[in-house]
C-alpha atoms as a printed R data frame, in Angstrom:
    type eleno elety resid chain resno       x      y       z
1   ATOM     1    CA   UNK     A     1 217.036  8.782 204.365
2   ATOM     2    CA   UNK     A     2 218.270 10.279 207.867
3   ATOM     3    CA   UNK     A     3 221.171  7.586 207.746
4   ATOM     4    CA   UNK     A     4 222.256  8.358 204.283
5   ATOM     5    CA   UNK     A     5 222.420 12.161 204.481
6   ATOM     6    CA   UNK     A     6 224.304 11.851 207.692
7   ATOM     7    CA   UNK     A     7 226.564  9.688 206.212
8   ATOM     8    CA   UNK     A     8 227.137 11.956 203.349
9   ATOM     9    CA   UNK     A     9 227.875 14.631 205.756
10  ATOM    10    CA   UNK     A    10 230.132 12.336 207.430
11  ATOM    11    CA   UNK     A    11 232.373 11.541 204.397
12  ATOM    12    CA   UNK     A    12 236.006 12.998 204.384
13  ATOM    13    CA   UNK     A    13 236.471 16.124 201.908
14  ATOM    14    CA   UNK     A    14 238.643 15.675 198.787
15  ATOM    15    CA   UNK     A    15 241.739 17.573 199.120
16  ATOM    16    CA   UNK     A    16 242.028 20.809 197.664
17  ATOM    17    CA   UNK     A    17 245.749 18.956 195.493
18  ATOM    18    CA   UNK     A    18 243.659 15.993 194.731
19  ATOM    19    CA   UNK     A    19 241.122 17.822 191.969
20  ATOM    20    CA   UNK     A    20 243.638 20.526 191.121
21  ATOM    21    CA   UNK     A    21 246.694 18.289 190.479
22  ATOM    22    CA   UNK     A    22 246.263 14.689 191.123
23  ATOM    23    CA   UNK     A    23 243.539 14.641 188.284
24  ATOM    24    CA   UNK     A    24 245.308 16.118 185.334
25  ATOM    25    CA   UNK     A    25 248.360 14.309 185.791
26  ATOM    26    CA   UNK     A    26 245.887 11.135 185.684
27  ATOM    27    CA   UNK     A    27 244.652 12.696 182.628
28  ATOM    28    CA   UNK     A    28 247.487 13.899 180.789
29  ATOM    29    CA   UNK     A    29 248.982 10.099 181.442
30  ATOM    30    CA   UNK     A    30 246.201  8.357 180.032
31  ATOM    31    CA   UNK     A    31 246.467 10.707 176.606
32  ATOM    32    CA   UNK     A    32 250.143  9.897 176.868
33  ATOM    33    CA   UNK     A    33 249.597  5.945 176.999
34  ATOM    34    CA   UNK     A    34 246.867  6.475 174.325
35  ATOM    35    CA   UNK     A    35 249.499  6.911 171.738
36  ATOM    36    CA   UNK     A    36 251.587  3.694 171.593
37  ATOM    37    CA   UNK     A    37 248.453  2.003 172.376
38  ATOM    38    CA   UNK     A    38 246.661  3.033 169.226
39  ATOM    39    CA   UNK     A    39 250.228  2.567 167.752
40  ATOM    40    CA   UNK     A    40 250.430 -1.084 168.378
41  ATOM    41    CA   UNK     A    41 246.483 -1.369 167.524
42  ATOM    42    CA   UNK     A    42 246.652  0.025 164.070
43  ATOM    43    CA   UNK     A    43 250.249 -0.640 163.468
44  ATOM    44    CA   UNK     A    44 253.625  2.051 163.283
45  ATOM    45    CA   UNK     A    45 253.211  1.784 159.328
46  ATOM    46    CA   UNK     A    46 250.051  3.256 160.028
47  ATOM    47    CA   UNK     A    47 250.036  5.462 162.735
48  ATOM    48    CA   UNK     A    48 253.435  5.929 164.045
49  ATOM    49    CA   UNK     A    49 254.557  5.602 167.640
50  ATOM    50    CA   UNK     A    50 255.807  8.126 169.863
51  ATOM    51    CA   UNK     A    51 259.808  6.899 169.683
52  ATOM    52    CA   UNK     A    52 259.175  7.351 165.573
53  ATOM    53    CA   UNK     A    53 258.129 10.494 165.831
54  ATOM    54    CA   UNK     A    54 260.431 12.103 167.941
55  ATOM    55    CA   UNK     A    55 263.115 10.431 165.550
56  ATOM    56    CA   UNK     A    56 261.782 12.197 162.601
57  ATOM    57    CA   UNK     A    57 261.230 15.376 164.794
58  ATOM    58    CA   UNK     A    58 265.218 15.342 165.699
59  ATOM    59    CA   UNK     A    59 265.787 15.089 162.049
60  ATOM    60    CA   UNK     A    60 263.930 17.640 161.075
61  ATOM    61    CA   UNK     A    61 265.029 19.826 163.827
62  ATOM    62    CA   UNK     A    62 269.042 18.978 162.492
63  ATOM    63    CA   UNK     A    63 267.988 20.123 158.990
64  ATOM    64    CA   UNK     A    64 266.678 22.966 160.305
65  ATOM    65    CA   UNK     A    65 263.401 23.049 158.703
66  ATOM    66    CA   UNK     A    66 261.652 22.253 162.318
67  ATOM    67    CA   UNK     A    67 262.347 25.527 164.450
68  ATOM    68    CA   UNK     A    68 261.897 27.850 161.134
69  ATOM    69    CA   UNK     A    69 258.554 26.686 159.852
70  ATOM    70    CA   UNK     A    70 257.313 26.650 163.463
71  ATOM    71    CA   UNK     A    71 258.545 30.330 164.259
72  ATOM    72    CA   UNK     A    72 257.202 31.564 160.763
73  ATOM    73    CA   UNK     A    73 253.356 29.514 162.023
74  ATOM    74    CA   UNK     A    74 253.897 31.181 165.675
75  ATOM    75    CA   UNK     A    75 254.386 34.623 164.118
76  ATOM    76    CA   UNK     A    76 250.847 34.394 162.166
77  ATOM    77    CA   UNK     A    77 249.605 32.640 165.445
78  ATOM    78    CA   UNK     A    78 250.304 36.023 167.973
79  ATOM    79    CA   UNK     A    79 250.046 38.312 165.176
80  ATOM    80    CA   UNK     A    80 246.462 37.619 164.166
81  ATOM    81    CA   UNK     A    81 245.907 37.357 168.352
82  ATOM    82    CA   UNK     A    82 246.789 39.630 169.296
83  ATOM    83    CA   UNK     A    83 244.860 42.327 166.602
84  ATOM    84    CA   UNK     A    84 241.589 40.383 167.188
85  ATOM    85    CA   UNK     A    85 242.293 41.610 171.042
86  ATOM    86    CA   UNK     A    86 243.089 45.013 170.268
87  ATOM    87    CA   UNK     A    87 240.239 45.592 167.542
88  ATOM    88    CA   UNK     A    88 237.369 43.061 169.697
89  ATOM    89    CA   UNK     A    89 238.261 44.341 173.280
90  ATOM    90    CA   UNK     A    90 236.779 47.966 172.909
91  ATOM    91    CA   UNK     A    91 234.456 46.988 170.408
92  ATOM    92    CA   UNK     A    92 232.557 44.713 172.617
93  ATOM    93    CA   UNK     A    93 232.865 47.169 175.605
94  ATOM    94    CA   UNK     A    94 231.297 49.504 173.333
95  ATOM    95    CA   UNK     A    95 228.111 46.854 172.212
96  ATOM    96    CA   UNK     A    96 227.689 45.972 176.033
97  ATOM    97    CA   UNK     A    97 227.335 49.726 176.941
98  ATOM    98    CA   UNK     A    98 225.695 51.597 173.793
99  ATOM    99    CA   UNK     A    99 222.150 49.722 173.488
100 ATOM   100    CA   UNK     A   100 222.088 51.284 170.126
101 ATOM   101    CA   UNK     A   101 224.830 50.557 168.665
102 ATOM   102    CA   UNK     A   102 224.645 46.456 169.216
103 ATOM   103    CA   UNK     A   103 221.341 46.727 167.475
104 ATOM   104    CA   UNK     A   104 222.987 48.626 164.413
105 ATOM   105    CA   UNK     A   105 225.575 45.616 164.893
106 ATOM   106    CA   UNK     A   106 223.943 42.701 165.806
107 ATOM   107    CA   UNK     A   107 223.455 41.629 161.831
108 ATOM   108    CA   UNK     A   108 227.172 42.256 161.488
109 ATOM   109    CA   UNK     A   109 227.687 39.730 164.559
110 ATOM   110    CA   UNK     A   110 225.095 37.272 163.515
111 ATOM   111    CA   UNK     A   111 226.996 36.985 160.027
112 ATOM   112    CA   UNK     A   112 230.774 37.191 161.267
113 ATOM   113    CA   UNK     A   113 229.756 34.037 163.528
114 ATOM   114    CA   UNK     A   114 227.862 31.955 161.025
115 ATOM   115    CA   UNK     A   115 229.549 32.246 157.653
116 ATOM   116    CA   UNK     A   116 231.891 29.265 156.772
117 ATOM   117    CA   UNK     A   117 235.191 30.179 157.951
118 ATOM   118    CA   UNK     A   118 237.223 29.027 155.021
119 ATOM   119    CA   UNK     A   119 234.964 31.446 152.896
120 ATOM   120    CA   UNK     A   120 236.336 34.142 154.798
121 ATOM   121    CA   UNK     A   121 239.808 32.892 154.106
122 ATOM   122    CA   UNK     A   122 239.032 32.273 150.353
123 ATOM   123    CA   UNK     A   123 237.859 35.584 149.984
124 ATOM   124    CA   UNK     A   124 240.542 37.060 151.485
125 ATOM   125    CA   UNK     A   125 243.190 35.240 149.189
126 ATOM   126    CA   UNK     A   126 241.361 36.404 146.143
127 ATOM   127    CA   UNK     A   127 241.285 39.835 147.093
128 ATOM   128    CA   UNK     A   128 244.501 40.159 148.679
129 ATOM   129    CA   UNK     A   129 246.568 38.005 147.115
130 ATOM   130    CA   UNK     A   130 248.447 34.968 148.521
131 ATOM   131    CA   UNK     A   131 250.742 36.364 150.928
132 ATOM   132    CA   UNK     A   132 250.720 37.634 154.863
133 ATOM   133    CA   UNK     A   133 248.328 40.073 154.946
134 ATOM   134    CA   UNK     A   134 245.745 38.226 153.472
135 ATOM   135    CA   UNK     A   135 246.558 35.471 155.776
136 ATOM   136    CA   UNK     A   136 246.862 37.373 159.330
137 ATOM   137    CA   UNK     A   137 243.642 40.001 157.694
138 ATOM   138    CA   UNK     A   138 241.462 36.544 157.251
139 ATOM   139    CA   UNK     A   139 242.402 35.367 160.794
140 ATOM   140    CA   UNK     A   140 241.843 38.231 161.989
141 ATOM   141    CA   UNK     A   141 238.422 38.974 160.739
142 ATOM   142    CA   UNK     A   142 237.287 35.500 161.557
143 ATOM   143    CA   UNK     A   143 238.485 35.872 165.535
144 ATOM   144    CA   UNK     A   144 237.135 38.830 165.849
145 ATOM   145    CA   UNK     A   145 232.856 38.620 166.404
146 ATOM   146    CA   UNK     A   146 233.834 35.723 168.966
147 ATOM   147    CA   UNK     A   147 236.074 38.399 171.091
148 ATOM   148    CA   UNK     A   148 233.553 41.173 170.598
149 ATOM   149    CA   UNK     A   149 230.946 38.535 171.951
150 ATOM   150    CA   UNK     A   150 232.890 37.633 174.631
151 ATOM   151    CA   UNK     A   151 233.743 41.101 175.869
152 ATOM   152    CA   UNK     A   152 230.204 42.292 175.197
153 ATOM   153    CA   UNK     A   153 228.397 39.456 177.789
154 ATOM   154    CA   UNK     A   154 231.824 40.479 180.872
155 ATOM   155    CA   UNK     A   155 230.219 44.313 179.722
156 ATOM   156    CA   UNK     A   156 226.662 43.501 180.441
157 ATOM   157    CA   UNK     A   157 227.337 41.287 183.372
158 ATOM   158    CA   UNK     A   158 229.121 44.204 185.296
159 ATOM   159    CA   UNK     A   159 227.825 44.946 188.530
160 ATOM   160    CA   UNK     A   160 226.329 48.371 188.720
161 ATOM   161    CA   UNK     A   161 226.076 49.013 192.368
162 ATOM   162    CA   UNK     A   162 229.686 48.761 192.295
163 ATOM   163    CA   UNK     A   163 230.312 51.421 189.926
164 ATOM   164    CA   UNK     A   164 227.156 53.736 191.672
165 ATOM   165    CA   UNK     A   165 229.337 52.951 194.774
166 ATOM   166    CA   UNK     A   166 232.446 54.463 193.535
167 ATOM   167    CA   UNK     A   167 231.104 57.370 192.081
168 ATOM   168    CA   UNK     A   168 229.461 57.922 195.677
169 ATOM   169    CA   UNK     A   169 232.662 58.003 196.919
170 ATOM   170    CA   UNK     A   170 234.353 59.912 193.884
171 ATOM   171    CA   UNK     A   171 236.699 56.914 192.795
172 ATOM   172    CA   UNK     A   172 238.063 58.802 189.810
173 ATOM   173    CA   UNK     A   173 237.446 56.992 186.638
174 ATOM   174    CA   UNK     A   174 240.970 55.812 186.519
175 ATOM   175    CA   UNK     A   175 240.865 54.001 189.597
176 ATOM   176    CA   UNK     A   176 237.077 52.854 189.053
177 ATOM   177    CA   UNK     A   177 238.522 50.930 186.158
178 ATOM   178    CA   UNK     A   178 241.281 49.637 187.473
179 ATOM   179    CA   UNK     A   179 239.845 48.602 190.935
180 ATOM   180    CA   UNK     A   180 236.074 48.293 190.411
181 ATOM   181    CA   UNK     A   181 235.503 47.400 186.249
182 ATOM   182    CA   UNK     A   182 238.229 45.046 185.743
183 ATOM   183    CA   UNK     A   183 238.403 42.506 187.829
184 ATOM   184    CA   UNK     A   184 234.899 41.806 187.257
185 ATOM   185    CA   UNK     A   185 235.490 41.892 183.352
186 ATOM   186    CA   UNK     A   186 238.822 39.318 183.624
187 ATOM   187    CA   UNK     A   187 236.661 36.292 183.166
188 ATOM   188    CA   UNK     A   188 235.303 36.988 180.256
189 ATOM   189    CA   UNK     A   189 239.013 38.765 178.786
190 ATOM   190    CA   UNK     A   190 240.590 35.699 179.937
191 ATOM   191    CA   UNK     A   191 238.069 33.103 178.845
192 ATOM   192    CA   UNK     A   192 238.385 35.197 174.848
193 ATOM   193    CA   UNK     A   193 242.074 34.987 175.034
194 ATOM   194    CA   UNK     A   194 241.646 31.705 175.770
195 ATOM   195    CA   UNK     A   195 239.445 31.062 172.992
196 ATOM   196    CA   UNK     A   196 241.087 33.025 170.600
197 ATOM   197    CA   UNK     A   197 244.198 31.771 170.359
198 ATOM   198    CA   UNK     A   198 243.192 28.043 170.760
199 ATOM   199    CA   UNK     A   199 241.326 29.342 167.056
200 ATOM   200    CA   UNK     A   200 244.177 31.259 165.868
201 ATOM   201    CA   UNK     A   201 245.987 28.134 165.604
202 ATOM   202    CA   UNK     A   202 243.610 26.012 164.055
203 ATOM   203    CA   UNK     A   203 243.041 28.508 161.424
204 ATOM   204    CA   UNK     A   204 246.204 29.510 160.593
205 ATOM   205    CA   UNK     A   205 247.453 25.932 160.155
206 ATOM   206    CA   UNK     A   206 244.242 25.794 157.387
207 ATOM   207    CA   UNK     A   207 245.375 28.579 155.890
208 ATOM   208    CA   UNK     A   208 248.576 27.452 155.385
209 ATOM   209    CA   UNK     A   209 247.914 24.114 153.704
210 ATOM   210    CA   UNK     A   210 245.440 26.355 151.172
211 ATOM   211    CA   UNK     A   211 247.838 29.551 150.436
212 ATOM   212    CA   UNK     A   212 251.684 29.410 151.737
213 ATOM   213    CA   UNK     A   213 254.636 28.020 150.851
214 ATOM   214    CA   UNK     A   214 255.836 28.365 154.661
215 ATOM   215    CA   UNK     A   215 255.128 27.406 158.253
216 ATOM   216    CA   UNK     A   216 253.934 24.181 159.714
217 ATOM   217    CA   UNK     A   217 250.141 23.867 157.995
218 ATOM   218    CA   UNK     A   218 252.536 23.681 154.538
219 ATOM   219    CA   UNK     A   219 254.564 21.188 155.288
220 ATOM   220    CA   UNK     A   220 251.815 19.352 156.894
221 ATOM   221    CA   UNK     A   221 250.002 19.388 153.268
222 ATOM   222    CA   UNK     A   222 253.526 18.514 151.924
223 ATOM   223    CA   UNK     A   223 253.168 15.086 153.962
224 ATOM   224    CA   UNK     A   224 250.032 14.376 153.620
225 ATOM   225    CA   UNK     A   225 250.986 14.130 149.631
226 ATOM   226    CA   UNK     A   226 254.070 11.773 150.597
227 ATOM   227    CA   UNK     A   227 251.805  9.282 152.972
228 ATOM   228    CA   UNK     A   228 254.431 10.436 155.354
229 ATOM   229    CA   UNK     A   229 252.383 10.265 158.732
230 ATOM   230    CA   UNK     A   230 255.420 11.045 160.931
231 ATOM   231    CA   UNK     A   231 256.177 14.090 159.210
232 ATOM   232    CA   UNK     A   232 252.554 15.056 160.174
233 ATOM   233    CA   UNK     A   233 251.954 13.852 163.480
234 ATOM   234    CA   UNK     A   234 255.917 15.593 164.403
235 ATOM   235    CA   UNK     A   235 254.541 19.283 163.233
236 ATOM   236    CA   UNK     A   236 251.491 18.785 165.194
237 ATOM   237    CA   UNK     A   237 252.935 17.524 168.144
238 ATOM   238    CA   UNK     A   238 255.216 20.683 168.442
239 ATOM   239    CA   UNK     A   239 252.435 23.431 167.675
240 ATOM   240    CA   UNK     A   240 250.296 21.671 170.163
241 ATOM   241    CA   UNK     A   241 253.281 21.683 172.740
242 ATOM   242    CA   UNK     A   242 253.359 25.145 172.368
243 ATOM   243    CA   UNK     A   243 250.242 26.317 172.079
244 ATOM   244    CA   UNK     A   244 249.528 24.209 175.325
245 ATOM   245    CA   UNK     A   245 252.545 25.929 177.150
246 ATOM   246    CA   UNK     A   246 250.555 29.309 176.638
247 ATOM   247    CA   UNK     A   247 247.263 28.703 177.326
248 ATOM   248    CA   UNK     A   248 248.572 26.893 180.901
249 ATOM   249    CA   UNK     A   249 250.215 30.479 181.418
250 ATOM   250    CA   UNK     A   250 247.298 32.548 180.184
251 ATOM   251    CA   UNK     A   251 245.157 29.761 183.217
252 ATOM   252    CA   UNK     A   252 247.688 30.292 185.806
253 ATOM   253    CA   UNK     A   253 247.347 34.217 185.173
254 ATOM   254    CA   UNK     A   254 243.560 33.744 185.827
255 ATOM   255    CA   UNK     A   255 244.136 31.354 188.981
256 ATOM   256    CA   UNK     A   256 246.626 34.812 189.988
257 ATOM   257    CA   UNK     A   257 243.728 37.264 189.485
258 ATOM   258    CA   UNK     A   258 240.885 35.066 190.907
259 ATOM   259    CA   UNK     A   259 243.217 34.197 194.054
260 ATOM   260    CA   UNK     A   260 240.979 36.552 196.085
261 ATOM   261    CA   UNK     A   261 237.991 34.767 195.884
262 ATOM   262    CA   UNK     A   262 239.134 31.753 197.920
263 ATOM   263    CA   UNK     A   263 240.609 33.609 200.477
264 ATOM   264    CA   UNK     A   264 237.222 35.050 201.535
């Protein structure tokens, strides 16, 4: 037992570049090779290759079908985003510090996180009508208990020795937010963010195969209905690009913020 621990103890760390970089290039090559593989396994007629795709992509992108339907989808996307921020950030800061009022809300909560999503979106056609509002209003109200949630546990998790230490030393409130509340809440603001827009997506692409005659989750239905599979697996590919490209920035913001903690 002796010999094994000081073995263990013995071993060579892993670089610091090997688990932050080395790794996800590993992964993001394997999900890369996945796709011709399961190309040549089930056949291009049936699921199409990468070379395929981008073919149909460029044509689609010459017609200029691609970059409109995907800025029309993006639009919904940030729109609904960024309103579930605004509307869930304050109203989870105010269930993690009024006791009260999260037990007046806590049925509200419990039902805006169970019921079936696409009820929610339903509902909000009938009422509404088929159009933007009803689509951005339904997105909205579905991202919005999983924000307050989020918000609500980075409230209750606050430290409050720090903020009893800064009104010791009569850190005005301004600078007790800023310097003291904040960077303890970023986790959990990041983490919803995170969340939220990963959602946004997915929903708004659902709505838009139910109630629009724009955007990428139409023409998605549209080739579903013509067994076109590289008309579907193009629209996806781009969204997911994008998508992707944000959340990386919204993680590299959070590696930015959290830098202090490994310089300690």
């Amino acid at each position: 037992m002796q010999r094994t621990a000081r073995r263990l103890s013995a071993a060579p760390p892993v670089r610091p570049g090997w688990g932050r970089w080395v790794l996800p290039a590993a992964g993001l090559l394997l999900l890369v090779l996945a796709w011709p593989l399961a190309s040549a396994l089930l056949g291009a007629d049936v699921f199409p290759g990468p070379a395929e795709t981008l073919r149909f992509l460029a044509r689609e992108a010459a017609r200029g079908t691609l970059w409109t339907n995907v800025g029309i989808t993006l639009w919904r996307v940030l729109s609904a985003f960024a309103l579930a921020l605004l509307i869930g950030t304050p109203l989870g800061w105010a269930l993690g510090t009024h006791p009260r009022f999260a037990a007046l809300a806590a049925p509200w909560l419990a039902v805006g996180l169970t019921v079936p999503r696409i009820l929610i979106l339903l509902a909000a056609y009938l009422l509404i009508g088929l159009n933007e509002r009803a689509l951005v209003a339904a997105i909205t109200l579905i991202l919005l208990p999983t924000v307050a949630v989020q918000v609500r546990e980075g409230v209750r998790a606050l430290d409050p020795r720090l903020a009893d230490m800064a009104r010791a030393f009569r850190v005005s409130p301004a600078q007790t937010l800023r310097h003291v509340t904040l960077p303890q809440l970023w986790p959990s603001l990041l983490g919803a963010a995170r969340v939220t827009l990963s959602l946004s997506w997915k929903m708004v692409v659902f709505g838009e195969v139910f109630g629009r005659t724009s955007g990428v989750g139409y023409l998605i239905a549209f080739y579903f209905q013509q067994f076109e599979m590289r008309g579907i697996l193009a629209y996806g590919l781009v969204m997911t690009l994008i998508l992707s490209a944000i959340d990386y920035g919204l993680a590299a913001l959070g590696e930015r913020a959290f830098a202090w903690r490994r310089s300690r």
